[in-house]
C-alpha positions in Angstrom: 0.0 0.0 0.0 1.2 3.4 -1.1 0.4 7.5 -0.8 -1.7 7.9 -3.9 -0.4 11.2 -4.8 2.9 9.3 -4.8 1.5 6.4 -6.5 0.3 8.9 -9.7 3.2 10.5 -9.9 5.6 7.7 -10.1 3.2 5.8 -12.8 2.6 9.2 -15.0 6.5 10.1 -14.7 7.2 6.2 -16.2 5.0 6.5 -18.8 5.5 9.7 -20.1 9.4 8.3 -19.9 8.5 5.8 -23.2 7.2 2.9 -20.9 5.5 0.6 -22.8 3.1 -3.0 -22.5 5.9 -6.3 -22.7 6.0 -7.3 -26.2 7.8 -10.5 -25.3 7.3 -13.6 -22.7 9.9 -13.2 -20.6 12.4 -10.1 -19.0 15.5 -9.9 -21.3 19.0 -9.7 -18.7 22.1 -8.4 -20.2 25.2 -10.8 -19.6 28.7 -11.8 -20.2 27.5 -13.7 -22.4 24.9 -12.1 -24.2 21.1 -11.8 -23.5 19.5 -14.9 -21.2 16.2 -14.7 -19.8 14.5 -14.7 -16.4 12.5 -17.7 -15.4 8.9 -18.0 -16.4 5.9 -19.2 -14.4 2.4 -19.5 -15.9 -0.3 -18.0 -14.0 -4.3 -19.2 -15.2 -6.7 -16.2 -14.5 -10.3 -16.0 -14.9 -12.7 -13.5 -14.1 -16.3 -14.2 -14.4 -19.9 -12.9 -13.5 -21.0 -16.2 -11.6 -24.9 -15.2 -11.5 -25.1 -16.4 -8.3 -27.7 -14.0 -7.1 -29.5 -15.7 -3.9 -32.1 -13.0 -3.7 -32.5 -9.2 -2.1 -32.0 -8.0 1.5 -35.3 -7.6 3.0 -36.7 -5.8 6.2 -33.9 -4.8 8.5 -32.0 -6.7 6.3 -33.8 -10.7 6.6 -33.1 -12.4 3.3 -35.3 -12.9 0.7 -35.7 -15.1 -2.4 -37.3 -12.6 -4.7 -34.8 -11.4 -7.9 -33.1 -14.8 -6.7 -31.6 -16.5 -10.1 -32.7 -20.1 -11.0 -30.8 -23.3 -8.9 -28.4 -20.6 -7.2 -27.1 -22.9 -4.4 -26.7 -26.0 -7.0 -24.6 -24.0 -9.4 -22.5 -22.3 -6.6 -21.3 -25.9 -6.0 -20.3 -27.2 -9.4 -18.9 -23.7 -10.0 -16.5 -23.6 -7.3 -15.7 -27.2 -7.8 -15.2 -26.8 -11.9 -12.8 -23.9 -10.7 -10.6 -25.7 -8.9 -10.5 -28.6 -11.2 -9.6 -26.9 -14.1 -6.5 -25.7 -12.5 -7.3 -21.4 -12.0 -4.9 -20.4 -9.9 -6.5 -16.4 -9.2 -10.5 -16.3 -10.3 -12.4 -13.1 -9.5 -16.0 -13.5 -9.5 -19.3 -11.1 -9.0 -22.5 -11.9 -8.0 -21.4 -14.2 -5.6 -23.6 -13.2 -1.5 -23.8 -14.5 1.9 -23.6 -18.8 2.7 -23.0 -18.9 -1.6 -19.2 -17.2 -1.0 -18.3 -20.3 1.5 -20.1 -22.7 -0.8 -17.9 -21.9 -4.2 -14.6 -21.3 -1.6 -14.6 -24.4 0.2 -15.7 -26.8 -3.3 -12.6 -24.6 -4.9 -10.4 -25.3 -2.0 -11.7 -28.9 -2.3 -11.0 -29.6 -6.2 -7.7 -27.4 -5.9 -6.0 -29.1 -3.1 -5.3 -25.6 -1.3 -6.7 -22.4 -1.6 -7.6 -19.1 0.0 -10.8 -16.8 -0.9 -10.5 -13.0 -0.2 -14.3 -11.5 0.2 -15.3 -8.2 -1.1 -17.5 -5.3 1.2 -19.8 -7.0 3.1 -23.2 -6.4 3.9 -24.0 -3.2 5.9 -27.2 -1.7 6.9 -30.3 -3.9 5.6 -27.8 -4.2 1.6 -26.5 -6.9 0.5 -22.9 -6.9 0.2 -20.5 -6.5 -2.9 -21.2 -10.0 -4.0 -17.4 -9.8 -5.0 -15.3 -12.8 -4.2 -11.6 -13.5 -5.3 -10.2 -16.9 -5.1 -6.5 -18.5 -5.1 -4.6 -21.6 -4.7 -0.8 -21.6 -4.9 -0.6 -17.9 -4.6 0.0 -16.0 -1.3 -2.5 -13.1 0.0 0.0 -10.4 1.9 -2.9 -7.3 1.7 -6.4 -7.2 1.3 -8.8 -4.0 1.5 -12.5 -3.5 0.1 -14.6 -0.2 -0.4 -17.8 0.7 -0.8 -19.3 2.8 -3.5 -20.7 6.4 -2.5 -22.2 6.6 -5.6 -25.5 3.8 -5.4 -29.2 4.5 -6.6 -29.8 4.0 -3.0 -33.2 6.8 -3.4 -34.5 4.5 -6.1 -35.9 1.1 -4.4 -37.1 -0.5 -7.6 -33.5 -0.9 -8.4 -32.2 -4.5 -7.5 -28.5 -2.7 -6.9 -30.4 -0.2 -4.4 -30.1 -3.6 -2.2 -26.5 -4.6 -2.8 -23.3 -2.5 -1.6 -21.5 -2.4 -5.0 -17.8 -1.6 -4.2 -14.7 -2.3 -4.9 -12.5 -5.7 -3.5 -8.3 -5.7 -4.0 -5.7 -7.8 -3.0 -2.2 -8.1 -3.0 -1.3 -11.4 -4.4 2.3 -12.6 -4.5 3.0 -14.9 -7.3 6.8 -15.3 -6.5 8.7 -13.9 -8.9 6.8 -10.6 -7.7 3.0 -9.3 -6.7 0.2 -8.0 -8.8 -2.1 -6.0 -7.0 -5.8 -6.9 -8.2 -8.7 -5.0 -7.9 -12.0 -6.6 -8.4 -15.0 -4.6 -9.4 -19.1 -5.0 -10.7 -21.0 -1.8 -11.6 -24.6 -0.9 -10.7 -26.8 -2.7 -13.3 -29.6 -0.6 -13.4 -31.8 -3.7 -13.3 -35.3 -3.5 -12.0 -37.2 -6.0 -9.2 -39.7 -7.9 -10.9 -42.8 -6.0 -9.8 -41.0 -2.2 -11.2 -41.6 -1.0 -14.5 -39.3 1.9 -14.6 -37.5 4.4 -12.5 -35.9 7.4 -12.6 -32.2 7.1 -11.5 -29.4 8.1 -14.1 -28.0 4.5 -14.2 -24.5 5.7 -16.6 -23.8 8.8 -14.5 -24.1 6.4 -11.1 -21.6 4.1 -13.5 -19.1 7.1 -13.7 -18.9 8.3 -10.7 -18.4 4.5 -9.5 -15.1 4.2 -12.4 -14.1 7.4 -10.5 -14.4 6.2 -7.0 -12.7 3.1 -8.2 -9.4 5.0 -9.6 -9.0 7.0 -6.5 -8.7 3.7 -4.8 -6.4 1.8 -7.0 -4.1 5.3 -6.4 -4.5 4.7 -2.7 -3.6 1.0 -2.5 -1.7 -0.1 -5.6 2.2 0.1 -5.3 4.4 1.4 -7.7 6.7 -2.0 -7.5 3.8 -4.1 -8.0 1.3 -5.0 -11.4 -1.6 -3.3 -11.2 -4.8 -5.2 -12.6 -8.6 -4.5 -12.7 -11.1 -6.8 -13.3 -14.8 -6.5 -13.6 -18.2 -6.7 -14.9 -18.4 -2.5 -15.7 -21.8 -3.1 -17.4 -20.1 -0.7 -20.0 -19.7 -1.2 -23.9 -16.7 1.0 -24.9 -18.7 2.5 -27.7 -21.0 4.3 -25.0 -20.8 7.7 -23.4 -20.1 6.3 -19.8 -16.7 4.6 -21.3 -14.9 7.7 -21.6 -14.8 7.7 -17.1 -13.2 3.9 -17.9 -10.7 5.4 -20.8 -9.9 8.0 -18.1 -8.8 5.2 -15.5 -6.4 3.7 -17.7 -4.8 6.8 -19.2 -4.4 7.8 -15.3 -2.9 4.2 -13.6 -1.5 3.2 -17.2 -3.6 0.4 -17.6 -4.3 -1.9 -21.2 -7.5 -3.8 -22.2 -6.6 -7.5 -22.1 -9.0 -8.7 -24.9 -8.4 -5.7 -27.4 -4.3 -6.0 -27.0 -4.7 -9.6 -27.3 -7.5 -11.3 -27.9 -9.6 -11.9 -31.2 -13.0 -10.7 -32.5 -15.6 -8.9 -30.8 -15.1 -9.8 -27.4 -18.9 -10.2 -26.2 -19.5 -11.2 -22.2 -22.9 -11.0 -21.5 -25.8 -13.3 -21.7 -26.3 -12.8 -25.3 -22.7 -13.9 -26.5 -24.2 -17.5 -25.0 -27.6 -16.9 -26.4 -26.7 -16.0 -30.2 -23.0 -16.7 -30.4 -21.0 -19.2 -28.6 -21.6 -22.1 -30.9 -18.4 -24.7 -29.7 -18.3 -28.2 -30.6 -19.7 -30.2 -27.7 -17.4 -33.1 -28.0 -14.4 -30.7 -27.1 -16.0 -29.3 -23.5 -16.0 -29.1 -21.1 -14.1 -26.7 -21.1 -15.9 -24.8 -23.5 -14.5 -21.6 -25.4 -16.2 -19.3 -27.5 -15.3 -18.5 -30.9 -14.9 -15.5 -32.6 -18.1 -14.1 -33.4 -20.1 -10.7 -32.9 -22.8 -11.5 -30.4 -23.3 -9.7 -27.5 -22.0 -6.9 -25.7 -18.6 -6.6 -24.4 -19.2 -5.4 -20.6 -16.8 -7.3 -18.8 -13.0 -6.3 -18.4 -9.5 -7.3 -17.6 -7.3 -4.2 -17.7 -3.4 -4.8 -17.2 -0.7 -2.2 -16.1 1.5 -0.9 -19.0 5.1 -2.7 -17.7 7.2 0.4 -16.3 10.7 0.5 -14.7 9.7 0.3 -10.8 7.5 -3.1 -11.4 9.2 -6.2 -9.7 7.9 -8.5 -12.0 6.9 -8.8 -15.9 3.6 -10.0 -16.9 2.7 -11.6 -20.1 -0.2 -12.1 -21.2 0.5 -16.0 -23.5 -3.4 -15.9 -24.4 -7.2 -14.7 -23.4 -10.1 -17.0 -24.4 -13.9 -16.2 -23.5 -15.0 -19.1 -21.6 -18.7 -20.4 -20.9 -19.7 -22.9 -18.0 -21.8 -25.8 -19.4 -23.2 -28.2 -17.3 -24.3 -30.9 -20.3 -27.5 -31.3 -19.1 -28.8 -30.4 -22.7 -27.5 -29.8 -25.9 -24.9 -26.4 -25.8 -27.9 -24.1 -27.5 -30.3 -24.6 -24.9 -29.5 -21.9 -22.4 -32.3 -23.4 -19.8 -33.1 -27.1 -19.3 -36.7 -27.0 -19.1 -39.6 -24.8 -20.4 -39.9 -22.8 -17.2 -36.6 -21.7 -17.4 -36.0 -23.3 -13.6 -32.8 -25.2 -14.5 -30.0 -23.8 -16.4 -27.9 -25.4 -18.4 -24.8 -23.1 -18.1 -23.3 -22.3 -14.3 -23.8 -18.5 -15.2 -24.9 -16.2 -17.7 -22.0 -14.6 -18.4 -18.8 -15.5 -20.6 -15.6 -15.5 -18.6 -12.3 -13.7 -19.5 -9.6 -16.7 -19.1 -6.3 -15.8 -19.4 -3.1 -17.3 -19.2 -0.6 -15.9 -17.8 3.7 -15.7 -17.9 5.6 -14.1 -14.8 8.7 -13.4 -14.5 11.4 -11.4 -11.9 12.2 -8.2 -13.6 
């Protein structure tokens, strides 16, 4: 943890320096005998949505199944044991409350052999928490703070997100070679309970000033010796208005987009890239990757620190794939089960952001 006036200065001096992203896999060392290169490891991210919704806060705060998503406490299950199967090492998830966090940490911890979940603002006053939940196995936790958005359509009740504390969750997570500071993220939705037919907040201001809040507290926590990275479910496309607050954050911490530097095609996360696009072959998943295609929108981000001179560590990105969660209870382009729509047939809703990734002491 560092002063954030410190913090800006240090990252805006580096980049106006010539800094640039790593083009390369690995740190190249000058030597006596030439160029060699620093040892590698290989890091497998994910960040995901998880749709794990178990309902809103009621009266003085009681639970309550209403906006509660379909099989909620099945899927949280299978998702935390598919996550520790398949070998991620750091996954950040959303939409993730209350006895559903333990449920996808310890079946993680279970399939993984070892691991460690980091939970995001909890739940304060009658809201729901953050529903933020970062998870690791093999990788060390040496700081951990969370904070809660000012900026909430809290005057607006007919607003699920006027229940839940949006906020922001970070760790410090030390991979060996060197530490990555991640910060975890899922903007208000603007979504409405199911007996509301409108409202009257202004959904992509609340979404700015939350992208605002959210850089003042990656300048109060991230270090300069460390790899920044944000992570989240912005409910932004980057062709609307509201993206200019998010081009904003990553001009100011000297951030890149992960999929646009490196991945391939349109890049859609939400439930519409399942819907309409992510037509895989069934008898290669699970796991199950998308391919390129245009459907749906692209609202879920993995932004990545331009590599400066102060960083301890390099960090590669060797690939990014969008990844869906099917459960092969039905054939892939059947997003439900049934007719009532009470089983799904994918663990969540959204398409995850797996990447692999290459460390290495700088």
């Amino acid at each position: 943890m560092t002063d954030s006036t410190e913090t800006s200065v240090t990252r805006r001096t580096a980049l106006k320096a010539g800094v640039g992203a790593l083009g390369g896999g690995a740190i190249a060392i000058a030597g006596s005998n030439g160029t060699v290169r620093a040892a590698s490891e290989s890091h497998q991210f994910l960040w995901v949505n998880s749709w794990l919704t178990d309902g809103i806060e009621g009266v003085l705060g009681l639970p309550s199944d209403v906006a509660a998503k379909p099989a909620y406490q099945q899927r949280a299950a299978e998702l935390g044991t598919r996550l520790g199967e398949d070998g991620y090492d750091i996954v950040g998830l959303a939409e993730v409350f209350n006895d559903e966090q333990d449920t996808v940490a310890d079946n993680y911890t279970a399939a993984a052999g070892s691991g460690e979940s980091v939970p995001g603002p909890a739940a304060d006053g009658g809201e729901k928490g953050a529903g933020l939940l970062d998870l690791v196995s093999g990788v060390s936790v040496t700081d951990q703070a969370t904070i809660e958005y000012a900026a909430e359509p809290s005057d607006n009740l007919t607003y699920v997100d006027a229940h839940v504390g949006k906020g922001v969750n970070y760790a410090e997570l030390d991979l060996g070679p060197g530490k990555i500071d991640l910060f975890s993220t899922h903007l208000v939705t603007g979504s409405l309970l199911p007996w509301a037919d409108s409202g009257d907040e202004d959904i992509p201001a609340l979404r700015e000033d939350q992208v605002d809040e959210l850089g003042d507290f990656v300048s109060e926590q991230a270090s300069d010796e460390n790899v920044t990275v944000v992570a989240g479910d912005f409910n932004i496309e980057p062709t609307e208005d509201a993206f200019d607050a998010v081009a904003d954050l990553k001009s100011t911490v000297g951030l890149y987009d992960a999929w646009e530097t490196h991945g391939t095609g349109h890049g859609g996360t939400e439930d519409n890239a399942i819907f309409d696009g992510c037509d895989f072959q069934p008898s290669e998943a699970p796991p199950a990757y998308c391919p390129n295609d245009d459907a749906g929108d692209r609202i879920d981000y993995v932004f990545i620190e331009e590599a400066t001179s102060a960083h301890a560590m390099s960090v590669t990105v060797e690939d990014i794939r969008r990844r869906v969660f099917w459960r092969e209870l039905a054939p892939p382009e059947q997003f439900y089960v049934d007719d009532d729509e009470t089983e799904p047939n994918y663990l969540t809703d959204h398409v995850g952001l797996d990447l692999s990734l290459s460390v290495a002491a700088a």
